[in-house]
C-alpha positions, 0 to 999 in steps of 0.5 A: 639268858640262862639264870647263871648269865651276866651282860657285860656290855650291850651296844646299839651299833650296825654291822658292815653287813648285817646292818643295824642292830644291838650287840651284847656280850654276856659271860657267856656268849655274844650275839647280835639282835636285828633292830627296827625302828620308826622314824615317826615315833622314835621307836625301836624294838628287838628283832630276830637274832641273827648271830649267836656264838659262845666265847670259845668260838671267837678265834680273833678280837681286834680293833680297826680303822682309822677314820671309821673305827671298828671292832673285828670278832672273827668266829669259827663254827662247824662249818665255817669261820666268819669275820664281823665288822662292828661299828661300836662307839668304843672299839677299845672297851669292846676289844678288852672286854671280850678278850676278858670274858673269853678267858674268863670262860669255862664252858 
């Protein structure tokens, strides 16, 4: 994290298809670290980053479902637009707290 970053909020959460993982949300950006755990030891640790966008990127942020409940952050890159499916324990935190930071951002 750059010295002026902030972590808003950081959840152990899964992806519809990324899989498991931790998602965090700075001032600044979102990004989404693979996890690996053990079952034997009850051990997890960090893997490799596999989604990083800055907030002005994100195009969408809503929450979904009724029975499994997710949040939705659709992100538009260069090349392409993509939309994630988040599996967090509380949609309507996440949904406020990222539209919060998006227009709190200045880049």
């Amino acid at each position: 994290m750059d010295p002026d970053e902030k972590r808003i909020t950081q959840e152990d959460c899964s992806e519809d298809s990324l899989g498991p993982g931790i998602l965090t949300l700075t001032n600044k950006r979102i990004a989404f670290d693979k996890t690996e755990g053990r079952i034997i030891d009850f051990s997890k640790r960090f893997g490799k980053t596999i989604l990083e966008a800055n907030l002005n990127q994100i195009t969408e942020v809503a929450k979904e479902g009724r029975l499994i409940k997710k949040v939705r952050i659709k992100i538009k890159t260069d090349k392409d637009e993509k939309t994630y499916k988040f599996g967090v324990y509380n949609t309507g935190k996440w949904e406020k707290d990222v539209k919060e930071a998006m227009s709190k951002y200045t880049p």
